[in-house]
C-alpha positions as CSV (number, residue, x, y, z in Angstrom):
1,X,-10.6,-2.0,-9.5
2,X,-7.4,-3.6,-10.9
3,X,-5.4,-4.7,-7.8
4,X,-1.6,-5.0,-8.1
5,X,-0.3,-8.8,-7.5
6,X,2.4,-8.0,-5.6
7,X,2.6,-4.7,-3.1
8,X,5.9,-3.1,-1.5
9,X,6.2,-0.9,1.5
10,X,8.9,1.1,2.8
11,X,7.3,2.2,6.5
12,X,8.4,5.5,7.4
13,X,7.7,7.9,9.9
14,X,7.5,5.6,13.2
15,X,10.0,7.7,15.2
16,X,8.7,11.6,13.6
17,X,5.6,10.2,14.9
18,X,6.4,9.2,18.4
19,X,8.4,12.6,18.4
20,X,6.0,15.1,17.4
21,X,3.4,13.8,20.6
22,X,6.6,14.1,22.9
23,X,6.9,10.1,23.2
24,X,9.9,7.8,23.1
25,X,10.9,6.6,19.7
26,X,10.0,3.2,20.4
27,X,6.3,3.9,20.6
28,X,6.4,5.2,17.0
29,X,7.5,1.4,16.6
30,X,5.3,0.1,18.6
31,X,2.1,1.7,17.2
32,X,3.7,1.2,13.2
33,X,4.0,-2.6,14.5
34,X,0.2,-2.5,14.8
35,X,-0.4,-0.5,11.4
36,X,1.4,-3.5,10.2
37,X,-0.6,-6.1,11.4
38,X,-3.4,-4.3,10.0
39,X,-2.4,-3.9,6.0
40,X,-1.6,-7.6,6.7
41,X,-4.9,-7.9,7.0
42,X,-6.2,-5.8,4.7
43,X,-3.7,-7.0,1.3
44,X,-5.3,-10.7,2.6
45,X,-8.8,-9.5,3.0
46,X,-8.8,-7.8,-0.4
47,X,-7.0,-11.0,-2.8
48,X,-3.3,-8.9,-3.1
49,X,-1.2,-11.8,-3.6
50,X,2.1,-10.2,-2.7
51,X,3.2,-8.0,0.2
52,X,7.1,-7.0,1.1
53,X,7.5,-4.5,4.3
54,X,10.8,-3.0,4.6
55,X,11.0,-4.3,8.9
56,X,14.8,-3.6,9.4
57,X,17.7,-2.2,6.8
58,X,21.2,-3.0,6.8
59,X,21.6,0.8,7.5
60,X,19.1,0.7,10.4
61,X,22.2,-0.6,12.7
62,X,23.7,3.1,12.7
63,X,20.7,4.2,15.2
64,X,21.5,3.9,19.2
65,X,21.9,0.6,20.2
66,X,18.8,0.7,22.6
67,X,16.5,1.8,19.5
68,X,18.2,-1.5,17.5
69,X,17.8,-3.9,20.5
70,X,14.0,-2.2,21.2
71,X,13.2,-3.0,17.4
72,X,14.6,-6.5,17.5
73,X,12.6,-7.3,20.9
74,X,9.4,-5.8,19.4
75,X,9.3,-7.6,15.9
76,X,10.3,-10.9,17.8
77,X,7.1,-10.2,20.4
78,X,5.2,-9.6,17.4
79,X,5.9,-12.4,15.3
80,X,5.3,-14.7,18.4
81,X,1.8,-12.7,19.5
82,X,0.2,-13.0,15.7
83,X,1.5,-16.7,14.9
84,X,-2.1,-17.6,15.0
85,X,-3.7,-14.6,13.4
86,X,-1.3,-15.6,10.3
87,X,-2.5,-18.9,10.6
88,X,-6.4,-18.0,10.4
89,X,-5.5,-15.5,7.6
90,X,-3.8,-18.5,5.5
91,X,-0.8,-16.0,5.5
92,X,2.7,-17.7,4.4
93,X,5.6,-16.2,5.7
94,X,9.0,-15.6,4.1
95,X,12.1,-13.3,5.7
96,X,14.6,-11.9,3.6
97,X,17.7,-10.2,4.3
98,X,20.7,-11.3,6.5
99,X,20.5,-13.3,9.4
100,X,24.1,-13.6,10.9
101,X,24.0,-10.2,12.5
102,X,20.6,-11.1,13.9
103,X,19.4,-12.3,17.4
104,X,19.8,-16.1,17.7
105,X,16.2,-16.3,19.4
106,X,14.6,-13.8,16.3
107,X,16.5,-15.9,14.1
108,X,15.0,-19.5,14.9
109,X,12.1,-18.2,15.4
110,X,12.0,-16.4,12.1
111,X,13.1,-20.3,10.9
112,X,10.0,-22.1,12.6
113,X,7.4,-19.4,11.2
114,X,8.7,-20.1,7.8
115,X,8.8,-23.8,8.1
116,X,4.8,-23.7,9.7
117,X,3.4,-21.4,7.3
118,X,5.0,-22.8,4.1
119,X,2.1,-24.9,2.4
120,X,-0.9,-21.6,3.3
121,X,-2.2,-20.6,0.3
122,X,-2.9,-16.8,0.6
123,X,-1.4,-14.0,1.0
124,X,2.7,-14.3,0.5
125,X,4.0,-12.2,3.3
126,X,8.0,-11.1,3.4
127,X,9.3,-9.6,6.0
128,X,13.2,-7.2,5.0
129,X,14.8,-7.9,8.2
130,X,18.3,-6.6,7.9
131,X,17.8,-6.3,4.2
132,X,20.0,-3.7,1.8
133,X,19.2,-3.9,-1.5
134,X,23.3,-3.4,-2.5
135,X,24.3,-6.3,0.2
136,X,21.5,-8.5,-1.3
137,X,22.8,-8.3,-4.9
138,X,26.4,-9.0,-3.8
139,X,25.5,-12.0,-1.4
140,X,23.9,-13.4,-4.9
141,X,27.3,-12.7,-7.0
142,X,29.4,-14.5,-4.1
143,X,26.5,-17.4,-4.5
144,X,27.2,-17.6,-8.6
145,X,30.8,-17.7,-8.6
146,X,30.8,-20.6,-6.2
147,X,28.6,-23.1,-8.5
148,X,28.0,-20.5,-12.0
149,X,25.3,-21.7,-14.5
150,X,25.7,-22.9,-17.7
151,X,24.0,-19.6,-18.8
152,X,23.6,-16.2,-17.3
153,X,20.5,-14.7,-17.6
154,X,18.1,-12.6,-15.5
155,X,15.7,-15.2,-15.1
156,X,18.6,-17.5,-13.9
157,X,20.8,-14.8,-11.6
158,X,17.6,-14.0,-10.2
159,X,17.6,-17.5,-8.6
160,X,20.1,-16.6,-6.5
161,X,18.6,-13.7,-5.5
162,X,16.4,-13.2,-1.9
163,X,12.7,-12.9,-3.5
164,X,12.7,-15.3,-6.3
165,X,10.3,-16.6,-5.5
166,X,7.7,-13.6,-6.1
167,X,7.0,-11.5,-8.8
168,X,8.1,-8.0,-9.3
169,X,6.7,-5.9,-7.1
170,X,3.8,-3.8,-9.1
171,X,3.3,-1.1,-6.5
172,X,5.5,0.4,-4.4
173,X,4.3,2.7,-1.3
174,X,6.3,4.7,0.8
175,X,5.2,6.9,3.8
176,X,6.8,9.3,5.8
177,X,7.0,11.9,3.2
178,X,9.7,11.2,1.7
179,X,10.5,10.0,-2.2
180,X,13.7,7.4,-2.5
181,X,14.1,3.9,-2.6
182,X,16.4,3.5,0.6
183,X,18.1,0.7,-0.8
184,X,15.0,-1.1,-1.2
185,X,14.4,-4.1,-3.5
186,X,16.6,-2.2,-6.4
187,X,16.8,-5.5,-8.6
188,X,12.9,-5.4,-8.5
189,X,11.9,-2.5,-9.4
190,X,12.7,-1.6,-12.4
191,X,9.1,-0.9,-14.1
192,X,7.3,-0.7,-10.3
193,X,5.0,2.1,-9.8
194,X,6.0,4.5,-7.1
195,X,3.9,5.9,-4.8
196,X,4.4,8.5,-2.3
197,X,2.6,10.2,0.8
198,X,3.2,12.2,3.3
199,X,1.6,10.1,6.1
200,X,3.4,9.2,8.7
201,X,3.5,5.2,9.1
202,X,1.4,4.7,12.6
203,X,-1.3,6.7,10.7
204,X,-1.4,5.0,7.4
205,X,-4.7,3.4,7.6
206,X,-7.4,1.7,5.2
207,X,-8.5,5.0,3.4
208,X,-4.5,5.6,2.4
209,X,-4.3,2.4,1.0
210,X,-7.2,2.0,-0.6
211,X,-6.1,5.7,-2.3
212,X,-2.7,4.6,-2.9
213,X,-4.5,1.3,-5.4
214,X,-6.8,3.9,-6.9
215,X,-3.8,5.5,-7.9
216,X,-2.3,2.7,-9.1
217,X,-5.3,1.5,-11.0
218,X,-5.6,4.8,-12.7
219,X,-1.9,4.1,-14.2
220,X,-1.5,2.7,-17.9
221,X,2.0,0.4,-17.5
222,X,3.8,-0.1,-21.0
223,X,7.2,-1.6,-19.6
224,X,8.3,0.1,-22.2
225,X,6.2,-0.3,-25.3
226,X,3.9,1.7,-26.6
């Protein structure tokens, strides 16, 4: 089967989830956390070189401040539980987004994962913590008009973008039921394929994405030609 490079999820449905068994919010989050860890596993497993989740949006910060600081304290107890498992999965790290509005502990440790993982050779893990596609584009113009090349091109504003370091994203999933972008890698996506379900995150397992790369396999992309 021909397997995207480069896979981009938008994980939805943590808190409809949580709701609909009469549970707390923050055990949608807690159970989507481990739903995480498993496509993680899976993109590795299978040879996807690519894999952006959408953790944490800039407009994530207008939910209750207990669902914020809950969603902060679980990503950080995450990230410090599967340090190893990334290790044994040759996973390299990468966050993008902001990080001035973000805990100083989440923060450095964000900083030490990226500096530990940096020379693996798999799977190219980002993590959007805090991430708007809008704010991202606009922290790259203030960047160019400080110290502008000599030439402006996509390839070169792209530098100053937060993924530049990755391809375009060839496949883009979103759960949850429902079909927009969210502010979500906008710069990227231009010739991405969407793909939509109405699973709810916490139950997105390895038969939905293994359906969602049939799909995508079963897609002729012309970026435009003919």
């Amino acid at each position: 089967m021909k397997l995207p490079r480069h896979v981009a999820i938008i994980m939805d449905g943590n808190g409809r989830w949580a709701l609909k068994r009469g549970l707390p919010r923050v055990a949608g989050h807690y159970r989507g956390a481990q739903t995480a860890e498993k496509v993680v596993e899976l993109a590795s497993r299978w040879g996807i070189e690519y894999l952006t989740l959408y953790a944490f949006s800039t407009e994530n910060w207008r939910r209750p401040k207990e669902e914020v600081e809950a969603l902060f304290s679980l990503l950080e107890e995450y990230l410090k539980s599967k340090r190893r498992k990334l290790e044994e999965l040759n996973v390299r790290v990468r966050f993008i987004g902001r990080r001035d509005r973000l805990p100083k502990s989440l923060v450095e440790l964000m900083k030490q994962i990226e500096q530990e993982s940096k020379d693996r050779t798999g799977l190219k893990l980002y993590l959007a913590v805090d991430y708007g596609a809008r704010d991202e584009i606009l922290r790259a113009v203030r960047k160019l008009l400080e110290s502008p090349p000599e030439l402006l091109t996509e390839e070169s504003f792209r530098s100053y973008l937060d993924l530049n370091d990755a391809p375009d994203p060839d496949l883009l999933i979103r759960t949850g039921g429902e079909q927009r972008l969210s502010n979500f890698l906008l710069w990227y996506l231009a010739y991405t394929e969407l793909y939509f379900t109405e699973t709810l995150w916490p139950d997105f397992n390895e038969e939905e994405f293994k359906r969602a790369l049939e799909e995508f396999a079963s897609r002729e992309r012309r970026f435009g030609g003919i």
